[in-house]
N, C-alpha and C positions, 0 to 999 in steps of 0.2 A: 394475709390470706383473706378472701374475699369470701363476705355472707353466702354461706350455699342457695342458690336461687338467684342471685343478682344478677348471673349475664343472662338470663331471661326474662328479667322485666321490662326489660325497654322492646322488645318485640311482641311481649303478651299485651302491652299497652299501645300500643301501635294497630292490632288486629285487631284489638276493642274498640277502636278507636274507628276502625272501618267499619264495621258491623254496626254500630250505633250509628252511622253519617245516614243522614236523613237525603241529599243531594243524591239529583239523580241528571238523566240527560235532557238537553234543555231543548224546548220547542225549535229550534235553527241547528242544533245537530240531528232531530229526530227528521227535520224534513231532508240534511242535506243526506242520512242515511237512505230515507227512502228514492230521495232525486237518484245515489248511486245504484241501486239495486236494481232501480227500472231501468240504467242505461244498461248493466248486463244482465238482464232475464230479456231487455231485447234483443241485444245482439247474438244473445243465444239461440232465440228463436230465428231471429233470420239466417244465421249460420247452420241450423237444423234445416232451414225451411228450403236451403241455398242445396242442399245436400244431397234432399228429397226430390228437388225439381231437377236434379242434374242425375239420379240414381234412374227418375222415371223416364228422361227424355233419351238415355242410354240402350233401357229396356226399348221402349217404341221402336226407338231408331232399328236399333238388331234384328227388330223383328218385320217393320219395313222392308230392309233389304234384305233377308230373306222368303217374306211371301215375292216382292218386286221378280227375284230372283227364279223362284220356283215357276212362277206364270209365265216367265220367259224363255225356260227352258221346257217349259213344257209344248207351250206352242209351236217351238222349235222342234222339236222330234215329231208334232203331227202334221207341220206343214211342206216338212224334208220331205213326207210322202203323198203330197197334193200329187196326181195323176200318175201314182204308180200304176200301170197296166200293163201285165204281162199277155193277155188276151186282145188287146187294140179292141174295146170297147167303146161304144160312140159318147156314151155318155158321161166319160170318164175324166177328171181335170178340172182345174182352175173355172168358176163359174162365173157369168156377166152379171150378177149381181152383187161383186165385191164393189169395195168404197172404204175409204181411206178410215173410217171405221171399222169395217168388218171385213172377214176375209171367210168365202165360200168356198168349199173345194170339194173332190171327192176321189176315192182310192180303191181297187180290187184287194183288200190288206190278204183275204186267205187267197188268192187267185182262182176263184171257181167259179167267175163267170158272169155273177151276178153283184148288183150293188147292192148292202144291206144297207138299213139305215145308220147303224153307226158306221156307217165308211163313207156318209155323206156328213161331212161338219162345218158350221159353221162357228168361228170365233169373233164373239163381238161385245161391245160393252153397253151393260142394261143400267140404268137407277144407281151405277158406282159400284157396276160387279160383273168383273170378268168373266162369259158365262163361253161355254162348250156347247152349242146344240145340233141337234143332230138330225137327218129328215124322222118329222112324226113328230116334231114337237118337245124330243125330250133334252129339256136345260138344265145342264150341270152346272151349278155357281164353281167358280174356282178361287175367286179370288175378291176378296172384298175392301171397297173402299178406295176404290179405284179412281183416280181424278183422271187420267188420261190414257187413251190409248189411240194408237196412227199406225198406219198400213202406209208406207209406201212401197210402188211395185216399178222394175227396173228390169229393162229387155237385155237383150245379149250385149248391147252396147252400151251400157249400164246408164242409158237415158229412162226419165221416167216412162210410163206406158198405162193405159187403163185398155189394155187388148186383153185378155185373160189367155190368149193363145203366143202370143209375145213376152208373158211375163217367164224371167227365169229366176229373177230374186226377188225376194218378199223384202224390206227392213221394217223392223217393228220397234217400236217405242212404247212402254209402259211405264208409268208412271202412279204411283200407289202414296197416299197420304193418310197420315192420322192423328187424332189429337192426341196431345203430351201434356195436360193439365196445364190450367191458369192459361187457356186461351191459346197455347200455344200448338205447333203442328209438327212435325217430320214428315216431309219430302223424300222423297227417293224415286230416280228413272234411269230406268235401263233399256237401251238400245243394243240391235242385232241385226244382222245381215243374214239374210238364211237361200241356202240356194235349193230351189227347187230343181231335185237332179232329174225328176220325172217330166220335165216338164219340156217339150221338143221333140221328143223321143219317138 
């Protein structure tokens, strides 16, 4: 029979044995611990950093092609009604001072005879901003940050034209940018064909 306490001496002397060790980690494991640490808190960081720049450049983009979208539907609906006249007014229609920049028109929208000034508009782009203006001077921003906008105008034979009395279709092109951090940009253009149904009439 064995001394009571004997099969734990050789593990009590063993723990003592670590607790008194003076030995510790030596200058070439302490640098190769720190050399590993910095290669992942880097890579960490650039797989955050990868994460961020693709979460923001997502957001922009969405929201590019949506303003892109809105400017272009919207100018669509008010240049459907370039020369609506129900009364054959003289001063009514497509005006000679369009340009593949801007487009001038005007419309009887209540039919009662007279042109107000919001039924005289023009759409053109200012300083990178899609503006709405109207005779008198007042401009509506619609849309900001506008890199490009083009008018081209196409008669019944769908050649171009700069007649204002020959034009039957407008096509427009917008084209809307912005920055997405770390220098970078989203693009977005959108093109349309729009038919001027008042326009001959």
């Amino acid at each position: 029979m064995m001394p009571k306490g004997f099969m734990h001496s050789k593990p009590r002397k063993i723990l003592a044995n670590l607790w008194s060790s003076t030995e510790g980690f030596t200058m070439a494991e302490i640098i190769v611990g720190l050399a590993l640490a910095s290669v992942i808190v880097t890579a960490m960081i650039g797989v955050f950093s990868s994460l961020s720049q693709s979460y923001t450049t997502q957001n922009v983009a969405a929201g590019v092609q949506q303003a892109t979208r809105t400017g272009i539907d919207y100018m669509v609906q008010n240049i459907r009604m370039a020369g609506f006249n129900p009364l054959r007014l003289a001063e009514v229609g497509i005006k000679d001072d369009i340009s593949t920049s801007s487009f001038h028109f005007s419309y009887d929208e209540d039919e009662d005879g007279t042109i107000a000034n919001r039924e005289d508009i023009t759409f053109k782009l200012e300083d990178g901003i899609l503006r709405r203006i109207t005779r008198g001077g007042n401009s509506q921003p619609l849309i900001e940050n506008v890199s490009d906008l083009e008018f081209t105008y196409l008669d019944i034979n769908d050649d171009t034209t700069s007649i204002p009395t020959d034009i039957r279709t407008v096509e427009v092109s917008l084209t809307v940018t912005e920055a997405a951090g770390r220098e970078l940009a989203v693009s977005r253009t959108y093109s349309t064909r729009t038919i001027c149904r008042n326009s001959g009439l």
